[in-house]
C-alpha angles and dihedrals in degrees: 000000000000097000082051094057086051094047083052093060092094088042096057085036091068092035090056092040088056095054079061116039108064091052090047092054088048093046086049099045086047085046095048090041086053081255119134081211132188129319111274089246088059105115092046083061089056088047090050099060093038085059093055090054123090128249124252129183132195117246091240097059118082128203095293090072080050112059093030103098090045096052090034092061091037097069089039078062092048094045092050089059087065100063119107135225131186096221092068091054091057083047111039115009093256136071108199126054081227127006134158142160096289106025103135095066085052087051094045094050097041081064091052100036082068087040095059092048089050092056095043081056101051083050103053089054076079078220109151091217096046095048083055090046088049089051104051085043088062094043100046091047098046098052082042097049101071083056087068103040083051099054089053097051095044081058083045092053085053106042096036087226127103101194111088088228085054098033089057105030076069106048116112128154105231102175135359095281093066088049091054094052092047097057084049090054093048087044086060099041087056095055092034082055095042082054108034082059095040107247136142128334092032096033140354121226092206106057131101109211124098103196088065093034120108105169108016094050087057086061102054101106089049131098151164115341097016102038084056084062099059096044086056098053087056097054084048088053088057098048087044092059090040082059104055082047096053084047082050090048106032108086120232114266096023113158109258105243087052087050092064085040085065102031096054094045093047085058098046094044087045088060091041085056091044085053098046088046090055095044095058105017119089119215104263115246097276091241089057084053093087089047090051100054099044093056083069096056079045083055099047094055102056078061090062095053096051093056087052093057088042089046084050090049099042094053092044 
């Protein structure tokens, strides 16, 4: 039981950050505009009272529309006990709660696993807008998803591991090479997360148009309780991907209290960025979007190139 509560630690960790990180973009965005802005708890406040509210449902949506916040959070849940963190490792022996060869490819489609659903459910409203909105959400994630499975198996080539406990519990910068592939990968976490949530350049969550709205227009026809799901699941996606970038950053064999230290200032520098990004970055023109998306699997392969020309030079 004990070794359990330990193998928990990353687990509770994402679930605190993300108490935290939507209320620390929004601070940020209000600083950087001359506004003081709302508490950083704001946004859990919203999701409290949504949660009291009950839950209603159009008579052109089926049970589809129904189920879909609680499965979507729930493989954003799934996909949380994956993730790795080194100080379960130094506690326990292992650093994920499960892990196993292969796991990333388990992790990417749980989240889009909960993706599809959400779609399917923004199309059976019959709404015209939300149908757009479900479209450009399929488009946009499937040009953005063989960045990511790039950018893992660039860590796999190096590592010579292809299960993310044993991927980062390897990774290690030698020499300034490995430090400049590693800024490139963050680089590309934090645009892979901006657009996996839907956020600028791709989409903007404030505005009001639905012509230009990806996200937001998908969740017209939700409200209260289930529309706090679904807000949820998005704060837990943000600390998710602050995770893996705090693996990438933390060094192996890091005492465990500097760990959170760490843990706990590269989430809450990678909302502050987030904020800074959306305070002086415009949506991109929706037909630049793709082009957009698909530099970044451009990007991540240079990446992969360049472990490959490390991984030469490391066996000669």
């Amino acid at each position: 039981i004990d070794v359990f509560k330990f193998n928990m630690i990353s687990f509770l960790l994402i679930l605190l950050t993300a108490l935290f990180f939507p209320g620390i973009i929004s601070r940020t965005k209000s600083i950087a505009s001359g506004r003081k802005g709302p508490s950083i708890l704001q946004p859990w406040k919203n999701i409290f009272v949504l949660l009291k509210k009950g839950s209603k449902f159009s008579d052109t949506t089926s049970i589809v529309f129904q189920i879909t916040p609680v499965i979507y959070l729930t493989t954003i849940v799934c996909a949380m006990l994956l993730l790795p963190f080194e100080a379960n490792r130094m506690l326990t022996g292992n650093i994920s709660i499960i892990g196993f060869d292969g796991d990333f490819i388990l992790f990417a489609y749980l989240l889009a696993l909960g993706r599809f659903f959400f779609i399917i459910a923004a199309l059976d409203t019959g709404s015209s807008f939300e149908g757009m909105g479900a479209n450009r959400e399929a488009l946009y994630c499937m040009l953005l998803e063989p960045a990511f499975f790039i950018i893992i198996s660039s860590f796999a080539l190096v590592s010579g591991n292809i299960s993310m406990q044993s991927i980062f519990s390897c990774i290690e910068f030698a020499n300034t090479y490995y430090y400049i592939i590693g800024i490139i990968i963050i680089y590309l976490f934090v645009q892979i997360a901006m657009i996996e949530n839907s956020r600028l350049p791709v989409d903007d969550p404030k505005t009001h148009l639905e012509l230009t709205m990806i996200h937001e227009v998908m969740l017209l026809d939700s409200c209260g309780f289930d529309l706090a799901l679904i807000q949820i699941g998005t704060y837990l996606k943000f600390a998710i991907f602050g995770t893996i970038i705090s693996n990438i950053i933390i060094p192996v064999n890091t005492p465990v209290l500097l760990q959170f230290a760490i843990f706990f200032a590269t989430q809450i520098l990678f909302a502050v960025v987030i904020g800074f990004l959306e305070s002086f970055r415009a949506r991109k023109k929706m037909v630049k979007n793709p082009q957009f998306i698909l530099s970044l699997s451009s990007i991540a392969l240079v990446v992969f190139v360049l472990c490959l020309l490390l991984l030469n030079q490391m066996l000669k």
